[in-house]
Residue frames as a rotation matrix with the C-alpha (Angstrom) as fourth column:
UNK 1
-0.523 0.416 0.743 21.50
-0.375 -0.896 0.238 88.32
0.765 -0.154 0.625 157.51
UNK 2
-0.916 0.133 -0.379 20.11
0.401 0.372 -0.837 88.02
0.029 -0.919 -0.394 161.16
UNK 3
-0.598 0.693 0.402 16.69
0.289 -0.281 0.915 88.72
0.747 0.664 -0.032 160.20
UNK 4
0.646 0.614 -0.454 15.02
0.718 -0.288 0.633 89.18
0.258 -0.735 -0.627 163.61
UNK 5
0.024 -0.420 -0.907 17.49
0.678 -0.660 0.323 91.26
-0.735 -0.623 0.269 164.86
UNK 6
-0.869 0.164 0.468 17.31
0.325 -0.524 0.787 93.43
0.374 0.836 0.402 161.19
UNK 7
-0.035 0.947 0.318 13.43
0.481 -0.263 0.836 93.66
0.876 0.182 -0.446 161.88
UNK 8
0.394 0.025 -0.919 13.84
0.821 -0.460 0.339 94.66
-0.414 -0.888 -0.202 166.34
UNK 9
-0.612 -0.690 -0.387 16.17
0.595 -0.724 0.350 97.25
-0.521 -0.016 0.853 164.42
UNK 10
-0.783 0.346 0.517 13.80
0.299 -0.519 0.801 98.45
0.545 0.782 0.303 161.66
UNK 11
0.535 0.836 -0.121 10.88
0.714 -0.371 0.594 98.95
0.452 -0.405 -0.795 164.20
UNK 12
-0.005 -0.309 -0.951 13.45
0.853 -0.498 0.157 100.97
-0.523 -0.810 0.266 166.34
UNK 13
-0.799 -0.598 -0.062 14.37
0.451 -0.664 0.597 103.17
-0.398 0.449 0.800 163.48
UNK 14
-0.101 0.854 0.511 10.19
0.565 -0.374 0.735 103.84
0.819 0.363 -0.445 162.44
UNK 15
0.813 0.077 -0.577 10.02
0.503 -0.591 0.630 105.26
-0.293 -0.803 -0.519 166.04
UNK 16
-0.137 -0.847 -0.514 13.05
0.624 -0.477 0.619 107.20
-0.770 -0.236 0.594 165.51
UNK 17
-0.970 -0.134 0.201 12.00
0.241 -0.609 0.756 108.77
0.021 0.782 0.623 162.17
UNK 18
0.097 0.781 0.617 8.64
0.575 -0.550 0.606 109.67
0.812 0.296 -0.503 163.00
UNK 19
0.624 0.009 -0.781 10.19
0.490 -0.783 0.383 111.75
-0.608 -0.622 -0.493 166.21
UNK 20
-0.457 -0.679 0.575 12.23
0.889 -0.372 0.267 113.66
0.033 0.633 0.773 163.63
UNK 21
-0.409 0.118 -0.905 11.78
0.303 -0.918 -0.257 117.53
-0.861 -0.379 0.339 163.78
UNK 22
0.001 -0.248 -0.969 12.59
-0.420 -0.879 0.224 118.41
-0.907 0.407 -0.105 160.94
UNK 23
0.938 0.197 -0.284 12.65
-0.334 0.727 -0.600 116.78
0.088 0.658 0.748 156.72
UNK 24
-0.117 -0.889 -0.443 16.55
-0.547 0.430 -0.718 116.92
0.829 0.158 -0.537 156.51
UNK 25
-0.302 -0.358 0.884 16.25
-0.950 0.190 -0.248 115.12
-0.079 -0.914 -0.398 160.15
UNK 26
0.615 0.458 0.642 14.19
-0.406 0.882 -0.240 112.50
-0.676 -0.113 0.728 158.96
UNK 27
0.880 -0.404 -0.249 16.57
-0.147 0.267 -0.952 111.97
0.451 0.875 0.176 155.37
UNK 28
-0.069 -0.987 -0.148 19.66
-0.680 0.155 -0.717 111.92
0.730 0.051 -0.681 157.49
UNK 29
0.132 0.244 0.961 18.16
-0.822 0.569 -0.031 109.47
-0.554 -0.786 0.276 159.76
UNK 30
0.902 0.430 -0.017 17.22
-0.273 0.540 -0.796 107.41
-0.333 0.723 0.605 156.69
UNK 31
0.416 -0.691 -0.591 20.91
-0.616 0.263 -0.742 107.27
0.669 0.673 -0.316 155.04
UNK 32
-0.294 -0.752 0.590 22.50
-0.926 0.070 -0.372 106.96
0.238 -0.655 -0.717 158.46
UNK 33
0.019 0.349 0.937 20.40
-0.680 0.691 -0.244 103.63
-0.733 -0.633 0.250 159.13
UNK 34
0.813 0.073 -0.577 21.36
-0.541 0.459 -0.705 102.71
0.213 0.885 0.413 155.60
UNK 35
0.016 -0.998 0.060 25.22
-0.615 -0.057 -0.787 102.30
0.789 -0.024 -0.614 156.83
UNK 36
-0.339 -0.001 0.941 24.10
-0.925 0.182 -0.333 100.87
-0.171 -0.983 -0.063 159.65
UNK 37
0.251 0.741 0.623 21.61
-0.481 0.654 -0.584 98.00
-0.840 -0.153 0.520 158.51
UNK 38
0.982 0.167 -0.093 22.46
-0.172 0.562 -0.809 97.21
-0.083 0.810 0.580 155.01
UNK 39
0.335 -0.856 0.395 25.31
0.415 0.510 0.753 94.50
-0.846 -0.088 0.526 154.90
UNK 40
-0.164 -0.696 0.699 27.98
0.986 -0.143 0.089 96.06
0.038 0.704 0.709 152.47
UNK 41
0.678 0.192 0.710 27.01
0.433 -0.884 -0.175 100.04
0.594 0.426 -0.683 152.41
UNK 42
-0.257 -0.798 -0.546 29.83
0.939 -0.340 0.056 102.75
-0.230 -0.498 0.836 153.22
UNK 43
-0.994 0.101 -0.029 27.27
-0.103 -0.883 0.457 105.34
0.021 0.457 0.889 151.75
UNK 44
-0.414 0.833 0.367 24.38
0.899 0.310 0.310 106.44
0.145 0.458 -0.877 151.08
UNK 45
-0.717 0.372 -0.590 22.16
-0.176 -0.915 -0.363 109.73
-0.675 -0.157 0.721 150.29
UNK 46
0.178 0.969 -0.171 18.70
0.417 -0.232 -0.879 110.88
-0.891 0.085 -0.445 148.44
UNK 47
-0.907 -0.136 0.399 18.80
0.402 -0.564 0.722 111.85
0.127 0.815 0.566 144.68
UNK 48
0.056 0.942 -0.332 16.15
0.471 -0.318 -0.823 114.26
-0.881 -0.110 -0.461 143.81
UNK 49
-0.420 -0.616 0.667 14.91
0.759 0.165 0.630 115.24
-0.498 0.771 0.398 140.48
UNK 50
-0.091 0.690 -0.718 14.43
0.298 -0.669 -0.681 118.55
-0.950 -0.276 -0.145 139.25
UNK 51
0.822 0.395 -0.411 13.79
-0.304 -0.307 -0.902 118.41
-0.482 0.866 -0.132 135.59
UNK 52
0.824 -0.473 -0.313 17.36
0.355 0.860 -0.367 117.19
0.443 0.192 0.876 134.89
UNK 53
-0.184 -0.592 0.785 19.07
-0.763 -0.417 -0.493 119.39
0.619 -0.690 -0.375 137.60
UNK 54
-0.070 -0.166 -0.984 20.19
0.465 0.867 -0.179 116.87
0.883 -0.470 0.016 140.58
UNK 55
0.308 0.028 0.951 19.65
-0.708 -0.661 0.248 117.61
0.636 -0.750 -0.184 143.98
UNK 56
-0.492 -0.501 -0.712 21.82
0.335 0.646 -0.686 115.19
0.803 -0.576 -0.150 146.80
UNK 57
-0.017 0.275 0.961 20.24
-0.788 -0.596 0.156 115.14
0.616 -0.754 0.227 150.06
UNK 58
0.720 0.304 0.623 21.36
-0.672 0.529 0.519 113.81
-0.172 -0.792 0.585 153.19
UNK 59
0.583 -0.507 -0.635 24.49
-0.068 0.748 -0.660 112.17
0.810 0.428 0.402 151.99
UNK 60
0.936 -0.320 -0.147 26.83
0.308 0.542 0.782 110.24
-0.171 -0.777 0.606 154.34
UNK 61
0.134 -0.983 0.125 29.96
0.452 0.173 0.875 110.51
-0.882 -0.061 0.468 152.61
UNK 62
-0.228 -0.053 -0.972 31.26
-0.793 -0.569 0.217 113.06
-0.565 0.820 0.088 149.19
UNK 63
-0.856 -0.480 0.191 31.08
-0.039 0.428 0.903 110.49
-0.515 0.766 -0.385 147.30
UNK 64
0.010 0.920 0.392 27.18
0.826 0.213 -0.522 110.23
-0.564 0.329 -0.757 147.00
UNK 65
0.582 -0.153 -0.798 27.51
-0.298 -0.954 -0.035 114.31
-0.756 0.258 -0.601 145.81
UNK 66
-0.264 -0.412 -0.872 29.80
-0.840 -0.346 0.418 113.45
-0.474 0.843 -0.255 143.36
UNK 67
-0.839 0.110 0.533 28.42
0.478 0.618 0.624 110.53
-0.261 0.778 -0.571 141.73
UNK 68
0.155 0.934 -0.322 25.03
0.675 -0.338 -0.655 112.61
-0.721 -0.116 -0.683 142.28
UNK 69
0.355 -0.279 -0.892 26.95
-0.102 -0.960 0.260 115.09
-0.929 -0.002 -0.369 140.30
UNK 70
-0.785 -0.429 0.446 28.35
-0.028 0.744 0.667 112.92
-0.619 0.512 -0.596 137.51
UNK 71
-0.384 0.775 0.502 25.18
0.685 0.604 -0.408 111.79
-0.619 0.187 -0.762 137.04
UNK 72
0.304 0.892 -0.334 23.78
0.539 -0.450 -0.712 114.83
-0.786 0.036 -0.617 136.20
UNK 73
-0.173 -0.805 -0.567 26.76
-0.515 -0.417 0.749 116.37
-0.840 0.422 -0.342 134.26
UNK 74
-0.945 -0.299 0.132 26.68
-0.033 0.490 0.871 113.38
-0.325 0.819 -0.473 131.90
UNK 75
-0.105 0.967 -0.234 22.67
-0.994 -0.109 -0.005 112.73
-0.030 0.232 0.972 131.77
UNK 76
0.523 0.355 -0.775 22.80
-0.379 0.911 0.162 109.24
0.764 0.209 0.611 132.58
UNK 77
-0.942 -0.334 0.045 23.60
-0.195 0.434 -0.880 106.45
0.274 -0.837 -0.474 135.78
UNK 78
-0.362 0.570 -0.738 21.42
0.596 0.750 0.287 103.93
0.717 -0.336 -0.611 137.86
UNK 79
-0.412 0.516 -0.751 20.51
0.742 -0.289 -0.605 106.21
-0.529 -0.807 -0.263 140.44
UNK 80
-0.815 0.289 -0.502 19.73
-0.514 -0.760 0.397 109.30
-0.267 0.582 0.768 137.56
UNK 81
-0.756 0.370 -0.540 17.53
-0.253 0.595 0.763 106.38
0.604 0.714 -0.356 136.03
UNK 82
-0.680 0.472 -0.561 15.77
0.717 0.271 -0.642 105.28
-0.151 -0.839 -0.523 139.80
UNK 83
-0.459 0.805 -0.375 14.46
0.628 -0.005 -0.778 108.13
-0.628 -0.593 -0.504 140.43
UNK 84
-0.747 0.369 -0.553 13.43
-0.655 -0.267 0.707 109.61
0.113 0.890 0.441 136.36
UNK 85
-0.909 0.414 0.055 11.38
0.404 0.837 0.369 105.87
0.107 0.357 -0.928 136.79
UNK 86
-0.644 0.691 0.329 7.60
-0.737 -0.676 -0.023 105.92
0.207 -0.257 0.944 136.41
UNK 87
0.566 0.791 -0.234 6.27
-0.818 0.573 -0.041 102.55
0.102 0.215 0.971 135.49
UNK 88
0.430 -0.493 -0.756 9.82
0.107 0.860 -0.499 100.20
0.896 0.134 0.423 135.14
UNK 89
0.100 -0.637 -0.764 12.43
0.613 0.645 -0.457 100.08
0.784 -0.423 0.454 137.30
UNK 90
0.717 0.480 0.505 12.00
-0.230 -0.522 0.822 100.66
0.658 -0.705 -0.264 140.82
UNK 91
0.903 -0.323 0.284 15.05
-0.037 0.599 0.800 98.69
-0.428 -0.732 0.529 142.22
UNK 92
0.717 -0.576 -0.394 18.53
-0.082 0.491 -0.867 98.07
0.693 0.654 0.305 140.73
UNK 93
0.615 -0.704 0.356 21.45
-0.168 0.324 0.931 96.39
-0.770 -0.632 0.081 142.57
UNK 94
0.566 -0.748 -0.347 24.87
-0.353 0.161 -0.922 96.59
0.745 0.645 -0.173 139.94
UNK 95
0.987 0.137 -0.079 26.81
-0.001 0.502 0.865 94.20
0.158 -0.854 0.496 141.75
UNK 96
0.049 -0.988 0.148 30.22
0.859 0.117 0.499 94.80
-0.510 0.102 0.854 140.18
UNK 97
0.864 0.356 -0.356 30.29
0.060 -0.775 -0.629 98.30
-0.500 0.522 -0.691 138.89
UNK 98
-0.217 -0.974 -0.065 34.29
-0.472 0.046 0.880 97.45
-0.854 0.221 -0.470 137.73
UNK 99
-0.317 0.044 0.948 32.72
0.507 0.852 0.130 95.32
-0.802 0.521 -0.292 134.71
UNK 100
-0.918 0.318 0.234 31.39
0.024 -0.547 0.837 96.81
0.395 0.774 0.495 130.98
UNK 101
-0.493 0.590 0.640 28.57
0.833 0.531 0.152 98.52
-0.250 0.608 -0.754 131.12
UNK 102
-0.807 -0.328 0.490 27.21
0.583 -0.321 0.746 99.28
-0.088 0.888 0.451 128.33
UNK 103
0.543 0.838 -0.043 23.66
0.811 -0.511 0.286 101.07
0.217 -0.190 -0.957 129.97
UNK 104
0.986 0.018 -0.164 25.95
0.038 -0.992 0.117 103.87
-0.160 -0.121 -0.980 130.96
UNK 105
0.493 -0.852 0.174 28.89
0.861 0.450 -0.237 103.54
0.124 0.267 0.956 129.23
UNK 106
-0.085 -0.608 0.790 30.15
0.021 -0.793 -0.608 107.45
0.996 -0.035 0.080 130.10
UNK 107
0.461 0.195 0.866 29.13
-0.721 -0.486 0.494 107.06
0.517 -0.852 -0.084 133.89
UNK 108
0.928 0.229 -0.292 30.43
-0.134 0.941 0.312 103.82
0.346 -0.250 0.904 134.49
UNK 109
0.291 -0.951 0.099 34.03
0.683 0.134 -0.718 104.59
0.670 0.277 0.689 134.03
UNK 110
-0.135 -0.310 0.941 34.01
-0.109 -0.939 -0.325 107.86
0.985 -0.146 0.093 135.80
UNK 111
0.719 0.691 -0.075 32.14
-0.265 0.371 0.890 105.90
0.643 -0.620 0.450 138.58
UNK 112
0.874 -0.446 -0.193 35.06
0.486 0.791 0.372 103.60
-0.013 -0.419 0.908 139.33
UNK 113
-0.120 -0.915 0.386 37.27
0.685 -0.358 -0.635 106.29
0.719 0.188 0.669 139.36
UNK 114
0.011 0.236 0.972 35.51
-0.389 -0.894 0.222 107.97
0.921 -0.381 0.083 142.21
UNK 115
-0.796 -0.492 0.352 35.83
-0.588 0.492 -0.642 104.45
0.143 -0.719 -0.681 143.85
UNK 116
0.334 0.941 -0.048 32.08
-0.943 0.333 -0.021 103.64
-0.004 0.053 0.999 143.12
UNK 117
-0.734 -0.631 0.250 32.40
-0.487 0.746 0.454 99.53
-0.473 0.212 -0.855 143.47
UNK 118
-0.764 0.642 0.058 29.06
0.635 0.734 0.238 98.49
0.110 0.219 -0.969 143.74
UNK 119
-0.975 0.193 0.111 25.64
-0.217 -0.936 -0.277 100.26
0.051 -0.295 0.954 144.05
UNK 120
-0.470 0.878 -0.094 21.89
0.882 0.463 -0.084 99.77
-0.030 -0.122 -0.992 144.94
UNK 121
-0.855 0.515 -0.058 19.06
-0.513 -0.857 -0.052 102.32
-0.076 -0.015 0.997 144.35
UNK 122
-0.636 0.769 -0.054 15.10
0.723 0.571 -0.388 102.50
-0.268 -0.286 -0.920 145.34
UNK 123
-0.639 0.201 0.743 12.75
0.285 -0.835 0.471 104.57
0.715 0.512 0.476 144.32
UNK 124
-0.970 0.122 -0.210 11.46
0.113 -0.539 -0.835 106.61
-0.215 -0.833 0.509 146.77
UNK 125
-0.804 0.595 0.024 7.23
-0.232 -0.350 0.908 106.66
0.548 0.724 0.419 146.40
UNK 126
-0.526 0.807 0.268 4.21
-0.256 0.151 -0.955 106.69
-0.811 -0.571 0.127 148.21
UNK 127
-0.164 0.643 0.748 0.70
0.884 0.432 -0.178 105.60
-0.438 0.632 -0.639 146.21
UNK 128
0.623 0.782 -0.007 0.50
0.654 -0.526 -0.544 109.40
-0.429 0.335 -0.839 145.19
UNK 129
0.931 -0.326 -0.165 3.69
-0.365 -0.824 -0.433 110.43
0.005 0.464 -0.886 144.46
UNK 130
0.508 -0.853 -0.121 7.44
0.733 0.502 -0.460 110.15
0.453 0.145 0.880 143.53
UNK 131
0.952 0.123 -0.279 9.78
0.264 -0.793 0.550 111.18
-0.154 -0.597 -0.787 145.67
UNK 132
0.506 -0.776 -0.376 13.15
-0.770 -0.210 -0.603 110.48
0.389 0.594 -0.704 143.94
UNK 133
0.513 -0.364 -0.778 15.59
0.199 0.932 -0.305 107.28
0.835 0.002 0.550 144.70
UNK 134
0.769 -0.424 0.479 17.65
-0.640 -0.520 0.566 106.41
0.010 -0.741 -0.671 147.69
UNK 135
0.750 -0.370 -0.548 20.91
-0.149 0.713 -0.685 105.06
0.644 0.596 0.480 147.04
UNK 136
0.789 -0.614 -0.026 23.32
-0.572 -0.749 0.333 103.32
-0.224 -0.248 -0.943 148.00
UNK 137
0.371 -0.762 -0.530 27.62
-0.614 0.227 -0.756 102.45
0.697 0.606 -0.384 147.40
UNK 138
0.473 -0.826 0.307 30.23
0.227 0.452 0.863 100.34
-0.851 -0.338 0.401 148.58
UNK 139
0.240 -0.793 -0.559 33.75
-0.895 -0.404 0.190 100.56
-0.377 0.455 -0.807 147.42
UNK 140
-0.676 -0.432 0.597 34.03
-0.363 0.900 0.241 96.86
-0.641 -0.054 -0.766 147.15
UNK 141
-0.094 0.446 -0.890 32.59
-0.739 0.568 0.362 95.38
0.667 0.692 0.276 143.36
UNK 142
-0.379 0.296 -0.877 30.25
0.125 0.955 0.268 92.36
0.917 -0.008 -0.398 144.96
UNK 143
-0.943 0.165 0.288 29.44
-0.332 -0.444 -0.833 94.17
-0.009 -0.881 0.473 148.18
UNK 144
-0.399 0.843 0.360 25.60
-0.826 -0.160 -0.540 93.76
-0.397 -0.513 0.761 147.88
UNK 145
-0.893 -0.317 0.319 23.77
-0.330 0.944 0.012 90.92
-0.305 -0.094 -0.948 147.99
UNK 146
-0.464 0.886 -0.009 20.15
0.368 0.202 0.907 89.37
0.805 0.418 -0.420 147.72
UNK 147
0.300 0.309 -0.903 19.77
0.949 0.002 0.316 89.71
0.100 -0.951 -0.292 151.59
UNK 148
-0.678 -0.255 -0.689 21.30
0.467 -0.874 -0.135 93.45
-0.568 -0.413 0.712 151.12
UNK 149
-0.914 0.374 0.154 18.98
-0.207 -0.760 0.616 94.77
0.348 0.531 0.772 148.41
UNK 150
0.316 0.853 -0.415 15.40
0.659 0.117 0.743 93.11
0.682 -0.508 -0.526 150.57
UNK 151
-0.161 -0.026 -0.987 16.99
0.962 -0.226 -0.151 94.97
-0.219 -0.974 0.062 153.50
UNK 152
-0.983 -0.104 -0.150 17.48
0.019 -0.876 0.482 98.17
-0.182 0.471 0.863 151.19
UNK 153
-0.248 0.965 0.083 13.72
-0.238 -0.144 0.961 97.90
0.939 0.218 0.265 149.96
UNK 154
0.060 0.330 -0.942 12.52
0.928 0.329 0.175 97.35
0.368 -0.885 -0.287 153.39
UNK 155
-0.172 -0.368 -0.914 14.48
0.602 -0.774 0.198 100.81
-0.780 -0.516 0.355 154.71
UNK 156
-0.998 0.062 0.001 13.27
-0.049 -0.788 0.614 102.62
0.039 0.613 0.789 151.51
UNK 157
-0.330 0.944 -0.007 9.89
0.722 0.257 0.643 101.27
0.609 0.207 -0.766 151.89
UNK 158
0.146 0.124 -0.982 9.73
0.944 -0.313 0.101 103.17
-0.295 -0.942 -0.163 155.37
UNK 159
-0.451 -0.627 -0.636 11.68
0.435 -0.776 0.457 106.22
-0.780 -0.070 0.622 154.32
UNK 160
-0.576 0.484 0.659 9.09
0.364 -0.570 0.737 106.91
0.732 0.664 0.152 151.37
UNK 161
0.324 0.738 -0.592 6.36
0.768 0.161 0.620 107.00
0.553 -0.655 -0.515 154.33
UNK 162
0.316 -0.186 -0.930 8.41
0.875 -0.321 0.361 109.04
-0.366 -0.929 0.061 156.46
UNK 163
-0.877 -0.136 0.460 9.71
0.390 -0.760 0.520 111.66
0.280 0.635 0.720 153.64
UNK 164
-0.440 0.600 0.668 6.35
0.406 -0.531 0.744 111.98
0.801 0.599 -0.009 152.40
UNK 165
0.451 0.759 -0.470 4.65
0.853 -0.213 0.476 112.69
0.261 -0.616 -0.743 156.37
UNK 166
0.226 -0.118 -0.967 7.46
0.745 -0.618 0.250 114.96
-0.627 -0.777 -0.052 157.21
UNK 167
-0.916 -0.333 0.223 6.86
0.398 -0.689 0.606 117.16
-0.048 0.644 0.764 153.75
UNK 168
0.009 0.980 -0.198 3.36
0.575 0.156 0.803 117.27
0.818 -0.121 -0.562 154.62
UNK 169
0.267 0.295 -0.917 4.08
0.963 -0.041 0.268 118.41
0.042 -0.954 -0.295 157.91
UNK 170
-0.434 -0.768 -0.471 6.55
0.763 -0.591 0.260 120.80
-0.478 -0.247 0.843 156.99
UNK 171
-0.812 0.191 0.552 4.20
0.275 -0.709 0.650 122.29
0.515 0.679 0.523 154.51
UNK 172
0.435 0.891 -0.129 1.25
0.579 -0.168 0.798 122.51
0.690 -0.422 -0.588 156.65
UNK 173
0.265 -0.272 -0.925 3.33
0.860 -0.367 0.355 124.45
-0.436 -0.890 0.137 158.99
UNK 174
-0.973 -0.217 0.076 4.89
0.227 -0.861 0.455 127.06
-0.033 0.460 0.887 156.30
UNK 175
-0.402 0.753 0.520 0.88
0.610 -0.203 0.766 127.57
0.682 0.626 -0.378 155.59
UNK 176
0.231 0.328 -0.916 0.32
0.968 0.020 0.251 128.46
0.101 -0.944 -0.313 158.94
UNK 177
0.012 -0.513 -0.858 2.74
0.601 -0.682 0.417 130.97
-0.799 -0.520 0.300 159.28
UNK 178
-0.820 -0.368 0.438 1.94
0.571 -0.480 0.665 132.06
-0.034 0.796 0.604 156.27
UNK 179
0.349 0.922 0.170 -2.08
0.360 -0.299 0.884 132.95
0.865 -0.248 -0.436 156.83
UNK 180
0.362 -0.083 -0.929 -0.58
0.822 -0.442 0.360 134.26
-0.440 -0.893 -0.092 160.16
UNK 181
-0.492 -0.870 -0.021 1.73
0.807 -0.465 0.364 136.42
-0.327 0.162 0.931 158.13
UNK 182
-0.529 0.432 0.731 -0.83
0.665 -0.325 0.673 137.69
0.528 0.841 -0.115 155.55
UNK 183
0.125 0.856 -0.502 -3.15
0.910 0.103 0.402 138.28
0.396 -0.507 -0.766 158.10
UNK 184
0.109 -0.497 -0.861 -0.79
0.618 -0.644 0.451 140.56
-0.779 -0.581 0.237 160.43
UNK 185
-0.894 -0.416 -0.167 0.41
0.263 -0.788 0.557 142.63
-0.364 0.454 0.813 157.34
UNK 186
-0.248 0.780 0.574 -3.78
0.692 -0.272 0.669 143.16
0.678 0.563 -0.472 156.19
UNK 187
0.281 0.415 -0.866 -4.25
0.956 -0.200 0.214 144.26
-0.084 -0.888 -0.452 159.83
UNK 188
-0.285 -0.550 -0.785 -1.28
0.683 -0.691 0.236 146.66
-0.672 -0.469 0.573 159.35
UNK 189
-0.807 -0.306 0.505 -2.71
0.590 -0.388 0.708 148.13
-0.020 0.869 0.494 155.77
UNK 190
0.236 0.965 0.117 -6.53
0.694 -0.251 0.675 148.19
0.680 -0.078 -0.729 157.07
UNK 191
0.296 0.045 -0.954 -4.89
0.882 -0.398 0.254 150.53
-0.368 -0.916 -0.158 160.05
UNK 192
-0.312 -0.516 -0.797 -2.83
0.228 -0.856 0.465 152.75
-0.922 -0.037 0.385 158.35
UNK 193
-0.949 0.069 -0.307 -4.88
-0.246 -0.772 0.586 153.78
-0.196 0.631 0.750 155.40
UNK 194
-0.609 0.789 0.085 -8.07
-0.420 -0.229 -0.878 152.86
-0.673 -0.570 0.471 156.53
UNK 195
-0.757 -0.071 -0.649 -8.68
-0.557 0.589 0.585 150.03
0.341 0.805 -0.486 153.89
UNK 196
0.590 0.334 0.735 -10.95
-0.721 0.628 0.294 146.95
-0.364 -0.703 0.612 154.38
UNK 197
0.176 -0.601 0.780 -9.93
-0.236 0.743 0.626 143.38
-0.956 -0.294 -0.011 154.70
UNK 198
0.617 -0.129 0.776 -10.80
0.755 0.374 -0.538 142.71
-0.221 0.918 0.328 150.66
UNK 199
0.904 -0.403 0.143 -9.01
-0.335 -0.876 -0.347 146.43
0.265 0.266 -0.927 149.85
UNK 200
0.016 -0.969 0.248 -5.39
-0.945 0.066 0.320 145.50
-0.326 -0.240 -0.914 151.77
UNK 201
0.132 -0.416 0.900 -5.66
0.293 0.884 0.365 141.79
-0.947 0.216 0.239 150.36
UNK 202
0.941 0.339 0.023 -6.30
0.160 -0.381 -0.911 143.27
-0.300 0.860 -0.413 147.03
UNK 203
0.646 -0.760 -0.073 -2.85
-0.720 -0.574 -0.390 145.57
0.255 0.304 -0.918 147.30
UNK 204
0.349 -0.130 0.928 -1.27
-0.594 0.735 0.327 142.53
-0.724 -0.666 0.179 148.75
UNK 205
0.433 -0.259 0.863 -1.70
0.780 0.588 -0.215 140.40
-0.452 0.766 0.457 145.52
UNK 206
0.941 -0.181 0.284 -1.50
0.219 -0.313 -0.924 142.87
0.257 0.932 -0.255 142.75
UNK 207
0.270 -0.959 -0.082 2.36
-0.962 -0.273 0.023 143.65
-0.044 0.073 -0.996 144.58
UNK 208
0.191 -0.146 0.971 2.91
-0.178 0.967 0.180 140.40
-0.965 -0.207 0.159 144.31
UNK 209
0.716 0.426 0.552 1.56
0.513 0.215 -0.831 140.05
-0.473 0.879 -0.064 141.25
UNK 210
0.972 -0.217 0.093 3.48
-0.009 -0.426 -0.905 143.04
0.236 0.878 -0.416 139.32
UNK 211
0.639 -0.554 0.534 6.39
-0.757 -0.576 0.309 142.46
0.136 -0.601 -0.787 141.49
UNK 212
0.596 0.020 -0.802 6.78
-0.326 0.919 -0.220 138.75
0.733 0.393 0.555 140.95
UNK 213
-0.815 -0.427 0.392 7.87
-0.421 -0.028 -0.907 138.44
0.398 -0.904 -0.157 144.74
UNK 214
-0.321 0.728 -0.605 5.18
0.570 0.659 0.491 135.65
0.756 -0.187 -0.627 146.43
UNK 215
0.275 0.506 0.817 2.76
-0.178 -0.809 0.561 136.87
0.945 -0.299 -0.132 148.42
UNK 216
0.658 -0.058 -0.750 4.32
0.554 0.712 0.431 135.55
0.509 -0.700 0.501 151.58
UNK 217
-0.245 -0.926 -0.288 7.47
0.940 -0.299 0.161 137.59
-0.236 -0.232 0.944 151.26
UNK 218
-0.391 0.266 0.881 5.20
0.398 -0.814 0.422 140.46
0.830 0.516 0.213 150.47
UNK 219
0.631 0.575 -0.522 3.53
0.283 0.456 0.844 139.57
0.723 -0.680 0.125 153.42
UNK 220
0.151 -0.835 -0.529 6.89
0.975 0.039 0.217 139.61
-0.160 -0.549 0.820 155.75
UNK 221
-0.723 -0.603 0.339 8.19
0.635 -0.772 -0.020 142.72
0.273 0.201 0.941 154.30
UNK 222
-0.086 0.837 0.541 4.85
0.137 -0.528 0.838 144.34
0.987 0.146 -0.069 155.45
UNK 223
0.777 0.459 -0.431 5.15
0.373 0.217 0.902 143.25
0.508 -0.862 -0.003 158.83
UNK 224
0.089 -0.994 -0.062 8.68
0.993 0.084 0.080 144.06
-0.075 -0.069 0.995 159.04
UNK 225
-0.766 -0.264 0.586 8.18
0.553 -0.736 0.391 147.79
0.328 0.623 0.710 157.82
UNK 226
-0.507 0.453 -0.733 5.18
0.392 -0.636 -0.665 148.70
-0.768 -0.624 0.145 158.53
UNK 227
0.412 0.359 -0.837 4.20
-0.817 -0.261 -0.515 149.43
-0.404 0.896 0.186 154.70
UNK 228
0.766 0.030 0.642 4.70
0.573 0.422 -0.703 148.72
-0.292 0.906 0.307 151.33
């Protein structure tokens, strides 16, 4: 590993993910500079856990999706396990996934039949939250090294940081446009039936509320119409 030239690259790629638009822009920034930087990867993508539904984001290549998919099917696998961690294991590098084992003995097999050789996973995590694991494969059993899994925790260190600013960002922006939204449809309820502001927020929630439709999209569908 050509460490200076690894590190001129990792500063290039923090500028490059904090001009990211968008989250999926910053997560496909993140895999794509996995392939790129980490000696042995021909993959990589973002597990996310949603209670024990899988979500794949940002993958490079099908295969993340279907081991992502596996994973979840069977209820077990090193990258299901990354990002479930809370307190243990924050890292794992399987260096030969073609050998017994016997931690996931139903994923292991199915693994190496998708071509799975080797694999690394990180957990994805800022000091206040988890954000789920980024992983990644090679087809080749021995593919990652010591000098690939520091480079991998390096580029996952970053990519929690950059997840977590550009879900932040994105949500501060949906709020916006939401209090813009609300706002415009109170305007339109206090005009046309001569409500005040607490009277049209009022009808606002309680359709929400008995309607089990968020008040946002209550919100829209006001502005859009003209009523309720």
């Amino acid at each position: 590993m050509d460490w200076p030239t690894f590190a001129q690259q990792m500063a290039s790629m923090a500028r490059d993910l904090l001009a990211q638009k968008t989250v999926n822009d910053t997560l496909e920034r993140v895999t794509h500079s996995a392939t790129q930087l980490v000696e042995g990867c021909d993959a990589a993508g973002i597990l996310i856990l949603q209670g024990k539904r899988v979500q794949t984001l940002a993958p490079t290549d099908r295969l993340v999706g279907d081991s992502d998919q596996l994973q979840e099917h069977l209820g077990e696998g090193p990258c299901f396990d990354a990002a479930h961690s809370q307190e243990g294991e924050r890292v794992f590098r399987i260096a030969d996934l073609t050998e017994n084992h016997q931690r996931w003995p139903s994923y292991a097999p199915k693994a190496r039949e998708l071509g799975v050789g080797s694999m690394m996973g990180f957990l994805l995590y800022t000091e206040d939250e988890d954000l789920g694991a980024l992983n990644l494969y090679s087809r080749r059993p021995g593919a990652f090294t010591e000098a690939s899994e520091m480079a991998g925790w390096l580029l996952a260190s970053h990519a929690a940081v950059a997840f977590s600013s550009a879900r932040t960002d994105a949500q501060m922006h949906q709020a916006v446009a939401t209090r813009h939204a609300i706002g415009e449809a109170m305007g339109i309820l206090m005009g046309g039936h001569h409500l005040t502001e607490e009277q049209a927020f009022d009808v606002l929630r309680r359709y929400s509320q008995e309607n089990n439709i968020k008040l946002r999209e209550v919100a829209r569908r006001v502005c859009e119409q003209g009523s309720l």
